[in-house]
N, C-alpha and C positions, 0 to 999 in steps of 0.2 A: 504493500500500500504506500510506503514511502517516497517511490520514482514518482505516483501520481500528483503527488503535493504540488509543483509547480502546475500543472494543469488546472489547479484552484486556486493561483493566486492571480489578483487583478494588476494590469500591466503596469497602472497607473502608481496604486498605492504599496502595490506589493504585498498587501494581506490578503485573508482568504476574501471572495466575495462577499460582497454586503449587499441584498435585493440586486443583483445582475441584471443587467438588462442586455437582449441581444441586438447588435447594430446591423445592416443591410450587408455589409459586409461578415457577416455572422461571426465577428470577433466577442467578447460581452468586456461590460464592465460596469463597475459598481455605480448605481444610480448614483450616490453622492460623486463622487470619481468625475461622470459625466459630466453631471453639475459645474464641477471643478472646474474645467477644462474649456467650458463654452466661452466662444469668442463672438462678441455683437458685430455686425455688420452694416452697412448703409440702408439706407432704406431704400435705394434705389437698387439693392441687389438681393433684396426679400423676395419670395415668392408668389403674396401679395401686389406689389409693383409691378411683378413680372405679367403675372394672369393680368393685369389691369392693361398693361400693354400689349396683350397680344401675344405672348410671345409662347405660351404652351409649357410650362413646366410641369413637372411631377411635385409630387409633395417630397420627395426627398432628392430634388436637386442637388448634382456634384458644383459646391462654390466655379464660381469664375473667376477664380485668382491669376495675377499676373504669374506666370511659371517661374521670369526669373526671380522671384524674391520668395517665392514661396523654400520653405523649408527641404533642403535634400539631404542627402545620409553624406554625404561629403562636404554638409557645409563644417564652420568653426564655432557650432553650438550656439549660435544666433538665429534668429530667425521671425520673418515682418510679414505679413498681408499687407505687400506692396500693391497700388494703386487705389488706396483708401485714402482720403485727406487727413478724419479722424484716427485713424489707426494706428497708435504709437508702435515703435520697433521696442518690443517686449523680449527678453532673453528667453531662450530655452530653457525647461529643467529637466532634472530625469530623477525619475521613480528608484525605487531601491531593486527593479528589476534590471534595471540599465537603459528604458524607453521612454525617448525622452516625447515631453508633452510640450502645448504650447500654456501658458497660463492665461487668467480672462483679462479682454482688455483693462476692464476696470474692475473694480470689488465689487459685490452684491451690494443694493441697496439691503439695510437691516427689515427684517422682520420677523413678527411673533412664532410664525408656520416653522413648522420643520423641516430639514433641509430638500429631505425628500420630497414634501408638499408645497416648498416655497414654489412662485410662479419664475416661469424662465423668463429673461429679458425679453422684449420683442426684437424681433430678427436675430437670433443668434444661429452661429452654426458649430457643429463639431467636427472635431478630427479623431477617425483614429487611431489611436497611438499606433500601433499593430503596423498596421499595414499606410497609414498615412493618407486614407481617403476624405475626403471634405462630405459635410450636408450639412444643407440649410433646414433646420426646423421648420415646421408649420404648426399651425395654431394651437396643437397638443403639446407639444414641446416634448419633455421627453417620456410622458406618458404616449406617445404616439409607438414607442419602442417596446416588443414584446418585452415579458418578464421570462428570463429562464429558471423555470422552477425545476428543472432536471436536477440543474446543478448547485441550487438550493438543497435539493433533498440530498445528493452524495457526500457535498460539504457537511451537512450536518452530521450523515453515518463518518464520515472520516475523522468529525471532532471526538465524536463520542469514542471510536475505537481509540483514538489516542488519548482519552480520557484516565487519569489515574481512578486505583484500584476504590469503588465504595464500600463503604463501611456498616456493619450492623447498627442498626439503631437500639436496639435492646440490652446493648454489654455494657454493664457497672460501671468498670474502671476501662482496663484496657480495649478498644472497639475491634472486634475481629473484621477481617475480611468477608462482605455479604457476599451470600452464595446466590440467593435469591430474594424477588420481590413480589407480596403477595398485592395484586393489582386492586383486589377491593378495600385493601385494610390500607393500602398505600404504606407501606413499612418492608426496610429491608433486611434478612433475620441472616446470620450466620447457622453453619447446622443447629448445632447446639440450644440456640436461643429459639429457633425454628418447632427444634424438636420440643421445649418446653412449653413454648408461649402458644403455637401455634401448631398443634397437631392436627393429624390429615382426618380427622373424623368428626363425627357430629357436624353440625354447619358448617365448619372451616373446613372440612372434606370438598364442598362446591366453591371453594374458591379458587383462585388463576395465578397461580404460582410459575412465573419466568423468571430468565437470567436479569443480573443488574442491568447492564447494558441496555439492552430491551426496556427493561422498566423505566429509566429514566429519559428514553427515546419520548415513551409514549407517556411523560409523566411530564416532558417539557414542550413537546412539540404540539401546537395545535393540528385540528385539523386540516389538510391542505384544502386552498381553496379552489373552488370548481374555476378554469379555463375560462376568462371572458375576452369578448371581440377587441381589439384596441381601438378600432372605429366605433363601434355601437356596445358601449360600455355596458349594457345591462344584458345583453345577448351572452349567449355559450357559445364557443366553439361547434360547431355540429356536423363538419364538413370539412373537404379538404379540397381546394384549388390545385389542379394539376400545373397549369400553365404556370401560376406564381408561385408555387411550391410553399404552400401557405396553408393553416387553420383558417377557415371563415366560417362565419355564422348566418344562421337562414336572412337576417335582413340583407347580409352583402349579396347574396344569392338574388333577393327579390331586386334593390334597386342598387345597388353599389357598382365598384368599377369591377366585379365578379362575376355580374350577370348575365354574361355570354360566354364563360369558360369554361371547358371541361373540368368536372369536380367529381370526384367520388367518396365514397364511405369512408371516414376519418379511422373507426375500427379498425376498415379494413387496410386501409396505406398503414396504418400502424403496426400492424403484423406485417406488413411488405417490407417496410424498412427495418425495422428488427430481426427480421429474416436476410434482409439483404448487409446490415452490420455486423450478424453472426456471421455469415458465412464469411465476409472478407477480414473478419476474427480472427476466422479459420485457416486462412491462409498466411497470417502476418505471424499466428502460435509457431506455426510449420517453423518461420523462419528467424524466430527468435529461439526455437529449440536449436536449430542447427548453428546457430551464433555459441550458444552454449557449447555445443560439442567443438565449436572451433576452436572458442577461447583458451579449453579443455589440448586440445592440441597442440596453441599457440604456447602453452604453458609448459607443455611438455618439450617443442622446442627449445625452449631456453634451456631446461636441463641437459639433453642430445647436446647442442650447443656447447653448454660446458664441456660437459666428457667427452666429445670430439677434441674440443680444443686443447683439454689435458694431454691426450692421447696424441695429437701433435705435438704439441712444445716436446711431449718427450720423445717423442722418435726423432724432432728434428735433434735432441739437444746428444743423442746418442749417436747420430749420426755427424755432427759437427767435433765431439770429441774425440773423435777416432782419428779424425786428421790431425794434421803438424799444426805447429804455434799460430802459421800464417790465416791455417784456417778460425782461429776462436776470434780474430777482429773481424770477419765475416760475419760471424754466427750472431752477435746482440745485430746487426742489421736484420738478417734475414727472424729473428726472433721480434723484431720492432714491427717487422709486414707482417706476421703471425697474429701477432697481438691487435693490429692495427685492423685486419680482414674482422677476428673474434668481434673488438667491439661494436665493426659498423654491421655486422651480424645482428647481434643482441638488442643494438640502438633500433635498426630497423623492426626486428620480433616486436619487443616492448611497445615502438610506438603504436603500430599495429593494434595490439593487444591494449592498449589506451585509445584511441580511436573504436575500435570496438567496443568496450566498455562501455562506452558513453554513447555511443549510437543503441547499444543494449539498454541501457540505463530508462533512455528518452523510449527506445518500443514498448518497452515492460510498464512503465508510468502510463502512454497510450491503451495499452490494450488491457491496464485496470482500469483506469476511467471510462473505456469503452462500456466492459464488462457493469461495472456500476449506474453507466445510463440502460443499460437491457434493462436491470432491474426494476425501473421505473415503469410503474404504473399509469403514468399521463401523456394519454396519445397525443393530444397537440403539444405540449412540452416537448417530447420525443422529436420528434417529427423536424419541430423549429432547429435541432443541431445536428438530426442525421444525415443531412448532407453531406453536410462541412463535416464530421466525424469517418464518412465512407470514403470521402476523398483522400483525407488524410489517411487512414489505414492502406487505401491502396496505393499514395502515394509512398509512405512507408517503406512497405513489402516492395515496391519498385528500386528503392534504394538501396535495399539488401542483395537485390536478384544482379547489382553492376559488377559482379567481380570481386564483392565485399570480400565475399569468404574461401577467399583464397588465397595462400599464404605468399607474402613481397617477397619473400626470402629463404633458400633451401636451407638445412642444416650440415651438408658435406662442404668440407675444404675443399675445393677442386684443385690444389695446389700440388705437386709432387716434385721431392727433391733430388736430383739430379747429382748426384758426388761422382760420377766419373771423371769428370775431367783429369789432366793432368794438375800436379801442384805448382806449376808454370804459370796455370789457368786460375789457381784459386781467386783472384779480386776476379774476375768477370763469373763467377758462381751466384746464380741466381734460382728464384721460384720457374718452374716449367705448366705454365697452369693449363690442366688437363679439361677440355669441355667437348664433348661427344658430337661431331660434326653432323649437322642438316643436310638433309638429304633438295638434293634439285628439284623446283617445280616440275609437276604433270605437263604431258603435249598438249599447247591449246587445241580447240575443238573449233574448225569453223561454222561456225551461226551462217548455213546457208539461207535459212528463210530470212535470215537477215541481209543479205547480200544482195545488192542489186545494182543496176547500171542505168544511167541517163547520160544521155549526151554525149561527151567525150571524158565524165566521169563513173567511176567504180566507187562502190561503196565497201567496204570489206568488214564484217564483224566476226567475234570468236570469243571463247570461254575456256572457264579451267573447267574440268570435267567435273561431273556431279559429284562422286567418289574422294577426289581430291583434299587431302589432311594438311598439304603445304603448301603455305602460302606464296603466292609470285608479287615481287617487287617493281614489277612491270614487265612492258613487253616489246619487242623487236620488231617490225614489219618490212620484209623485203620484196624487192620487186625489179626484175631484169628490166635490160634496156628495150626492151620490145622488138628486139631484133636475135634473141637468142642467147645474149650476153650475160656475163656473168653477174648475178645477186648482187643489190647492194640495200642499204640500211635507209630508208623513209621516214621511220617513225619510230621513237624511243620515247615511253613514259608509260604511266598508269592504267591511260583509257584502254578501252574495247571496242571502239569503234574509229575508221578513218575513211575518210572520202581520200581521193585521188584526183585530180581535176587536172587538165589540158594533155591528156595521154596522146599518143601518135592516131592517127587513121588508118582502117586498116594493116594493121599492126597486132601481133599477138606475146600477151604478156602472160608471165610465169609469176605469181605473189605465193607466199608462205609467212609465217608469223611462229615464233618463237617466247618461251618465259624467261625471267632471268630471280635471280632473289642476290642475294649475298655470298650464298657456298656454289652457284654455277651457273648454266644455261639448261634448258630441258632440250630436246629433242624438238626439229622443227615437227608442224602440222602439217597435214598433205599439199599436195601444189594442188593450187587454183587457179587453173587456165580462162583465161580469156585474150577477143580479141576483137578490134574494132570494125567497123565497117562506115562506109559510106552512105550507109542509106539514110537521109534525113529524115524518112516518116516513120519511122521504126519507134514503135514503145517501149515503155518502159518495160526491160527485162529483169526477173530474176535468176539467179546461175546458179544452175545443177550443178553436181558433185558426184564424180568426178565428169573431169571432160577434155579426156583422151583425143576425141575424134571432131564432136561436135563443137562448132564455134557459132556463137551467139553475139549477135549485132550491137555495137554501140552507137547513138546516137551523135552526130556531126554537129558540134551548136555554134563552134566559131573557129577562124584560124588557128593553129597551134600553140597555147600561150605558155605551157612548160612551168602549172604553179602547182602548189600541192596548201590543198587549206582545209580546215572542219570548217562543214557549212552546208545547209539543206543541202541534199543532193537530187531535188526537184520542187519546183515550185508547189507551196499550199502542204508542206511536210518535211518534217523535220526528221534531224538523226536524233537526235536528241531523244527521243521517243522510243527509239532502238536499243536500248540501253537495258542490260538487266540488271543495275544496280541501283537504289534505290535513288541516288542524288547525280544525275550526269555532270560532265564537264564538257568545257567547252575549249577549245583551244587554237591560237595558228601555230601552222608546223611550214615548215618550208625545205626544197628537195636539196638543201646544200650538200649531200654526202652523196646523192646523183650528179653533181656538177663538176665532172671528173672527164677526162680526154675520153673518146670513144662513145658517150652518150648526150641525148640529143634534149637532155634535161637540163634548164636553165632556172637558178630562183630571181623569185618577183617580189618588191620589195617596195610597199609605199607608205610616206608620212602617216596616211590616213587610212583606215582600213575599217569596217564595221562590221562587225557578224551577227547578222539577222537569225534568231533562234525562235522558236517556238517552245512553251514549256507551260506547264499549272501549276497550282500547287500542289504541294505534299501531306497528304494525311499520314503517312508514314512516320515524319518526327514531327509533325503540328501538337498544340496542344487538346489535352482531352477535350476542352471545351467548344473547338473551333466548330463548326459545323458549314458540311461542303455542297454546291449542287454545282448546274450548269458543267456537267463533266469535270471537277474541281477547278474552274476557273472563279466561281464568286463564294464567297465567305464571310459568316458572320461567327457569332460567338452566344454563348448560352447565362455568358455571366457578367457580370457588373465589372469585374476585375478585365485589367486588359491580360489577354492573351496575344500567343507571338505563333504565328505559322509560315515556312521558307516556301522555296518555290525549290520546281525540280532542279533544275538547270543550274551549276555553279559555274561561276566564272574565273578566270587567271589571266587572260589578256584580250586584247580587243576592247572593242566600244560598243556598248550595249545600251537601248533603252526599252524602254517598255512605261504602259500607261495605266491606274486604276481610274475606273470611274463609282461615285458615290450614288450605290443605288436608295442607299437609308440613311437619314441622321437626327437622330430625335436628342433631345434634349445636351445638345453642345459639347457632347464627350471631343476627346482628343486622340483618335489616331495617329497615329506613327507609319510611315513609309520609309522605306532603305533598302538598305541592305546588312549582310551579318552572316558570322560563320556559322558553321554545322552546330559547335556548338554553344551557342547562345542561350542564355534564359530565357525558360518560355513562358514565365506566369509573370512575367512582368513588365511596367510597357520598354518598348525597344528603343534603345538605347539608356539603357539603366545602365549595364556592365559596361566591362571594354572590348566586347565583343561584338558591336553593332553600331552602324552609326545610321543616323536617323531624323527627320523630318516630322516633329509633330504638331499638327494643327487642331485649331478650332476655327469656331465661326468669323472671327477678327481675324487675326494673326497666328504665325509660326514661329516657330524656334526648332533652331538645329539641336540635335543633343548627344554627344557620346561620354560614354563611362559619366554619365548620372551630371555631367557637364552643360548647361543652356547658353548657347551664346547666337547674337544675330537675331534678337527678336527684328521683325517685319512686319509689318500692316497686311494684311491681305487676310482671310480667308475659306472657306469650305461650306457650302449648301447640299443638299442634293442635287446631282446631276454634274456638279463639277466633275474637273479630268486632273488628277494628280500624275506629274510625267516622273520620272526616273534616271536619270544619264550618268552611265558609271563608262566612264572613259578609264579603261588602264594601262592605254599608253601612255597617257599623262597625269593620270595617277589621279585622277579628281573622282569626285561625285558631284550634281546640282539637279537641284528639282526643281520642279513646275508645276504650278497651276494655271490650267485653262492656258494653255500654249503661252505665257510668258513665264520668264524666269523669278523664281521665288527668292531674292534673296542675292546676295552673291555667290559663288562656290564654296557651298559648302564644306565642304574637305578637301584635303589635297594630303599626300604623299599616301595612299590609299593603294597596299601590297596585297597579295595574297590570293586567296579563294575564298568569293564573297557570294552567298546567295540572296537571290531577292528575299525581300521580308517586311512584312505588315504586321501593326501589333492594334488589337482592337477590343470593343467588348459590344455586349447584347444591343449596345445602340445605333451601329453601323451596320452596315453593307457593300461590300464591295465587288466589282469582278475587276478580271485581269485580263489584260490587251500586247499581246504579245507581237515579235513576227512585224515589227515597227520601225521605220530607218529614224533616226536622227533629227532633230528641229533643221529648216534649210538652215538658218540663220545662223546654228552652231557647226553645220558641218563646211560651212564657208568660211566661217573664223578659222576653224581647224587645217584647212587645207592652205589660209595665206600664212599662217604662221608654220 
């Protein structure tokens, strides 16, 4: 029960909860806490104001703060609601948790009511702490916010378990330890005092004799109170909203914002998600038992570890005494690598073994509090955290399943010592460190259904074979001179796919592909013949395997231009799409290791170059919340929170753009557009980390943002229907966006390396699709070509 404790303390004050209340963000905290923490705002930015103008907000409004001043996790513990006239620059504090809050602008006016019942300021909003979200209150203030009476009832079994031992009330002098408490006499007796005062017959036979515990449960706790609406106060809960994943009650049903949504039996969702928290219980028990057995192992390593490392010093040290004098100033060296190997041995074990501890610590504390909300008997109470509660479990179990439990560090020396030399040789006397060499990648396989010809290009793709245990480091691609000449080298790197472009006429070529890793080369793949033709009306072919005899038409599209690039290899379809690994690349290659006497291959080389791709996005690594249609080209999201979801296609050189357009945008949220690596945060908006760099807008204006950075705020921004562009140039290293075909902003980033996938970060209030297969603004690709 101890891990659980932090799970019941509130962020703000760091004690157990006091009346909790849950926030939209389903974080909770102490009504009073809440109280704390409210910040007034203008009256021109109340929700009030707002419906008065037209303008459509929700009752729980995300504030419209100025981004750059608002508080980020990188500021220097300062922090303002900039763009207020009234709004003083108020410092930061932080809780005994370590999260820090903002305090209220001003102090509470005095009054008689109590803290809980005092009224809230008009227009105030909250933040919170947790996760750093904004709302503006409405009329309810913070009675608008359910009550968590879940975690009301677990907080109190957890106090009472940690309750010291009660006492008899009927002993003399010394008070013994009560065994039990009889429920109608309300008196707690030790055996003893039990047995005299209070024997089990005549009347006292029908009374209700429980443990202390118990008794003082049900001797301090009132009754719990029955579930009311937060909207229609005198109502019950009686129902449950599918769509808003909410308790409602028959009036929200009749006339409320409820009255058109699928709702079903409150009972019965309540057995659904109790059923659906057990079972992902079930899976998280799995792997917190297996953590256990790990640690169990990790521990036993460290002793292996010692006694290996005994078991060396002494053989090396029996081995270094055997030789002459010149040998024993060798010997404290090679006993300093001995020792030196041992401790970054151990260092790593141990951290390990600390790291997991504590990642155990944090599951075991989850999955008692889980265990203690089952318990609960109040369907809408329930309901209000099992969400947020199933997420977390299976976010959890996701973090264990990364490789957690698998040990960073063998327990064998791999070192062996070598004493032959002559004693000529003794100072070049060293460790010969023994490691069991890897075996050579598998023959690729060529992917004929992938292989096809247009024009006077080939397209050639291939795989490692299903079977295949080693990994390949990349791959080779060769391809004669078209006249029968000998193999030369095309293409070296990672991918699985290449075009060929400006091939001879009439002309038959000989291609093969090869793996490589680190310990060798595999074995080429079969030859695949092809050969060109003249016939200009000729379609698109795909090439059989093998083809010995048969030769198969390529398509004449222009005189011979001798280049070699990735790039659709026919209009309206992409290679990209070819691809059977989950994130394609994209790349130019060029024939310079064909550019040799005797072949009729030349490389082509310009300032300016763009590679038009086609791609969607990826449900593959998106977040669990994103949700996809339109063949995953458009995407929205299920939660309040932003989420982050990539696109197929990564890039490493060339000029790329591509375009979203805003099919929804309700209540002024802030998307984010960019770009970012594979691996990026995905529950948070993009460009938090230093993984992503990023474009986020509202309805006004933008700000650029990386690693949790805002700079270049700009006037401008986003309705529905707008066109958010994209322009990641990497030959020059920039990124710059767009809206509605003019430039946002100045250039955004610059000295921009690497392999970047597109990336959008959003939540339940957007909409977007994606516009791929798009050349360049004119007006950028004419700047680019004079410079």
């Amino acid at each position: 029960m101890e891990e659980m404790e932090e799970e019941l303390k509130c962020p703000v004050c760091g004690s157990f909860y006091r009346e909790p209340i849950i926030l939209p963000c389903s974080h909770n905290l102490c009504q009073a806490c809440a109280r704390n923490i409210l910040v007034q705002t203008p009256e021109s930015e109340s929700p009030q104001s707002r419906r008065a103008s037209g303008s459509g907000v929700s009752d729980y409004d995300y504030l419209d703060l100025d981004k750059m001043s608002l508080y980020s996790e990188a500021d220097s513990g300062y922090g303002s609601y900039g763009g207020f006239a009234s709004a003083p620059t108020t410092p930061c504090q932080k809780s005994p948790n370590g999260v820090r809050v903002f305090p209220p602008a001003m102090p509470p006016p005095p009054t008689h009511l109590s803290p809980a019942l005092a009224p809230v300021p008009r227009n105030s909003c909250i933040t919170c702490p947790q996760c750093h979200r904004s709302l503006i209150l409405d009329d309810r203030g913070l009675r608008g916010f359910p009550k968590n009476r879940v975690l009301e009832g677990v907080i109190d079994r957890y106090q009472q378990s940690k309750a010291a031992a009660l006492k008899c009330q009927l002993c003399e002098k010394a008070p013994k330890e009560a065994t039990v408490m009889c429920e109608q006499c309300d008196v707690f007796y030790c055996d003893p005092c039990r047995l005299r005062c209070h024997p089990p017959r005549g009347p006292l036979a029908k009374h209700r004799l429980v443990p202390p515990a118990q008794g003082r449960v049900s001797r301090r706790l009132s009754p719990r109170k029955v579930s009311t609406c937060t909207d229609h106060e005198l109502e019950n809960h009686s129902m449950y909203c599918v769509q808003c994943k909410m308790p409602v009650c028959y009036q929200c049903l009749e006339e409320g914002k409820h009255s058109s949504h699928e709702v079903k039996a409150l009972g019965a969702m309540w057995k659904l998600h109790k059923n659906q928290l057990s079972q992902a219980l079930n899976g998280l028990s799995d792997r917190a038992k297996e953590a256990k057995e790990f640690l169990v192992q990790l521990r036993n390593m460290v002793q292996q570890i010692q006694e290996n490392s005994v078991e060396f010093e002494a053989c090396l040290v029996a081995q270094c005494d055997a030789l002459i004098d010149a040998l024993n100033r060798r010997k404290a060296q090679l006993l300093a690598r001995v020792n030196k190997e041992h401790e970054h041995k151990l260092k790593v074990v141990r951290d390990q073994i600390s790291h997991c501890t504590v990642k155990l610590r944090q599951t075991t504390g989850l999955m008692e509090y889980c265990l203690e909300v089952i318990k609960e008997n109040d369907p809408s109470g329930f309901l209000q955290i099992s969400d947020a509660l199933i997420r977390r479990v299976h976010l959890t179990e996701d973090q264990w399943g990364k490789g957690t439990l698998t040990p960073r560090m063998t327990t064998d020396f791999d070192l062996s010592l070598d004493n032959s030399p002559l004693l000529q040789s003794i100072h070049q006397l060293d460790f010969v460190q023994v490691k069991a060499s890897s075996p050579v990648p598998a023959t690729p396989i060529l992917q004929l259904e992938e292989c096809c010809t247009h024009n006077n290009s080939a397209t050639l793709s291939w795989k490692q074979p299903p079977l295949s245990t080693v990994p390949a480091d990349g791959y080779i691609l060769e391809l004669d001179d078209g006249s029968g000449g000998q193999f030369r080298e095309v293409y070296v790197g990672k991918e699985t796919m290449c075009t060929v472009d400006g091939l001879h006429f009439n002309s038959t070529y000989n291609a093969r592909v090869k793996a490589f890793n680190k310990t060798g080369v595999s074995p080429y793949s079969k030859t695949l013949v092809l050969q060109t033709s003249e016939d200009t009306d000729s379609e698109e072919q795909t090439l059989p395997f093998p083809v010995p005899s048969e030769r198969l038409p390529l398509r004449r599209m222009s005189p011979f231009s001798s280049t070699l690039n990735l790039q659709p290899s026919f209009p309206g379809r992409s290679y990209f799409d070819f691809r059977s690994s989950p994130h394609q690349l994209s790349l130019h290659s060029s024939l310079q290791s064909l550019n040799a006497p005797g072949c009729n291959f030349e490389t082509q080389s310009a300032p300016y170059s763009q590679l038009v791709a086609w791609f969607a996005f990826d449900p593959g690594s998106a977040h669990s919340d994103i949700i996809f249609s339109n063949d995953n080209l458009t995407v929205t999201c299920s939660s309040y929170d932003d989420r982050v979801v990539l696109g197929k296609t990564g890039f490493s050189k060339g000029v790329h753009y591509w375009e979203l357009t805003i099919d929804r945008y309700d209540n002024h949220p802030d998307p984010a557009f960019g770009v970012a690596r594979m691996d990026v945060m995905k529950d948070v908006m993009l460009g938090k980390d230093d993984k992503a760099w990023a474009m986020y807008v509202d309805n006004n204006r933008s700000w650029f943002m990386h690693n949790n950075s805002h700079t270049n705020r700009t006037e401008g921004g986003i309705t529905k229907g707008a066109t958010i562009g994209v322009l990641l140039d990497l030959n020059r290293k920039t990124l710059t966006f767009f809206i509605n075909d003019e430039q946002q902003g100045p250039i955004a980033f610059e000295n921009v390396e690497g392999m970047f996938f597109p990336a959008v970060s959003l939540n339940r209030n957007v909409q977007v699709t994606l516009h791929t297969g798009l050349p360049v603004p004119d007006f950028y690709s004419s700047r680019a070509s004079i410079a």
